[in-house]
C-alpha positions as a printed NumPy array, in Angstrom:
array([[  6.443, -12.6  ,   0.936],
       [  4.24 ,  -9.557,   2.144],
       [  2.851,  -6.727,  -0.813],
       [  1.187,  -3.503,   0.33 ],
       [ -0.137,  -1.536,  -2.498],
       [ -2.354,   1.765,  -3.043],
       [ -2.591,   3.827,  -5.3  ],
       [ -2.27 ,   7.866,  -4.895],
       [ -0.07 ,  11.288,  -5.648],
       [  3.497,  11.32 ,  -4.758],
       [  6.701,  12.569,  -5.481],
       [ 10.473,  11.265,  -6.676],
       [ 13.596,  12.657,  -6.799],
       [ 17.497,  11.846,  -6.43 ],
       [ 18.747,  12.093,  -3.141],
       [ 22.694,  12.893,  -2.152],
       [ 25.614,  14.667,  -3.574],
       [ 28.489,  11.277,  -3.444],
       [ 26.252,   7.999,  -3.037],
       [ 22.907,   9.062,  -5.112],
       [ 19.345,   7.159,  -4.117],
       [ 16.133,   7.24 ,  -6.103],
       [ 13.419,   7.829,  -3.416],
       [  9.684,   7.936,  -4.024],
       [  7.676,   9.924,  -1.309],
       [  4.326,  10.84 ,  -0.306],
       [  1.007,   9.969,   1.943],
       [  0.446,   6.842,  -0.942],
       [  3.598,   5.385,  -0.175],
       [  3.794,   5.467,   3.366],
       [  0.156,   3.839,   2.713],
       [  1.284,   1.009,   0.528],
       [  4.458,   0.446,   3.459],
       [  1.673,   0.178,   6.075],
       [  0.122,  -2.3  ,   3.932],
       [  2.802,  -4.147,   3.478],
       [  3.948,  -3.946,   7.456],
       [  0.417,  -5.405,   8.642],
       [ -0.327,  -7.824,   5.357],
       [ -0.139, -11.86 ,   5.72 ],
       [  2.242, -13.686,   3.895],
       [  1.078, -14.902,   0.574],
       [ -1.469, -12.102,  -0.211],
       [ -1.583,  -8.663,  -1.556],
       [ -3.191,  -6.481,   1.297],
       [ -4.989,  -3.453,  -0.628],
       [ -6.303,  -0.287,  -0.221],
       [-10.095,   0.088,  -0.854],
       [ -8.791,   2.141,  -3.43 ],
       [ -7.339,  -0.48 ,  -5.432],
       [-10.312,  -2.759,  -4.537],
       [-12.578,  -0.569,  -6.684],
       [ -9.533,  -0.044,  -9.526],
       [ -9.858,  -3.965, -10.062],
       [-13.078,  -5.127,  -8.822],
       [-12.991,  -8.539, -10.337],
       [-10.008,  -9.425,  -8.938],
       [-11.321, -11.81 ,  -5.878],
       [-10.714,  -9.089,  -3.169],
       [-11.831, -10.499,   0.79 ],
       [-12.633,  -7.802,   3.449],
       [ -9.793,  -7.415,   5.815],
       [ -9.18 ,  -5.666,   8.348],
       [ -9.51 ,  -1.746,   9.164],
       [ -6.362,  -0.005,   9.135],
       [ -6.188,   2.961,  12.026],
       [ -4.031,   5.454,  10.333],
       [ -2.362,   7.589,  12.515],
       [ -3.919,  11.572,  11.823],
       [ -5.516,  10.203,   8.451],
       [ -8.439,   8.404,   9.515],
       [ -9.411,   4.383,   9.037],
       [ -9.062,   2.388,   6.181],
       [-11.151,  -0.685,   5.205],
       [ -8.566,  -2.75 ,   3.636],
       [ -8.921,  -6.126,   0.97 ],
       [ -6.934,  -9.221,   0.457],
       [ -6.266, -11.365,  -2.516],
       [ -4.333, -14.762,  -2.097],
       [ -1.294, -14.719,  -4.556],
       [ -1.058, -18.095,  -6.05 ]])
């Protein structure tokens, strides 16, 4: 199993008219997807963000994430046990 998490503003709503869907949206949770897309299995792959939210938490230096129109991202892993 692969988590992406990061913390950030977004939005929610209901979605649809017949068949309705909870959806979450925003720049912090198309964050915590890319996270999740480019993570290893068995670890959490983190935003520096949530590095510095839980410092004593174990956190390894990963990789940078090249975010498309937002910049780089140094990003942390911790191994889920």
């Amino acid at each position: 199993m692969r988590v992406g998490i990061h913390t950030g503003p977004c939005m929610s709503g209901i979605i649809g008219s017949k068949n309705l869907r909870f959806s979450l949206l925003g720049d912090s949770v198309v964050t915590a997807a890319d996270m999740e897309k480019t993570g290893t299995p068995d670890y959490i792959h983190a935003s520096e963000d949530i590095a510095e939210l839980l410092p004593g938490e174990g956190w390894e230096k990963c990789k940078i994430l090249d975010r498309k129109e937002r910049g780089s991202m140094q990003t942390y892993l911790l191994k889920v046990v």
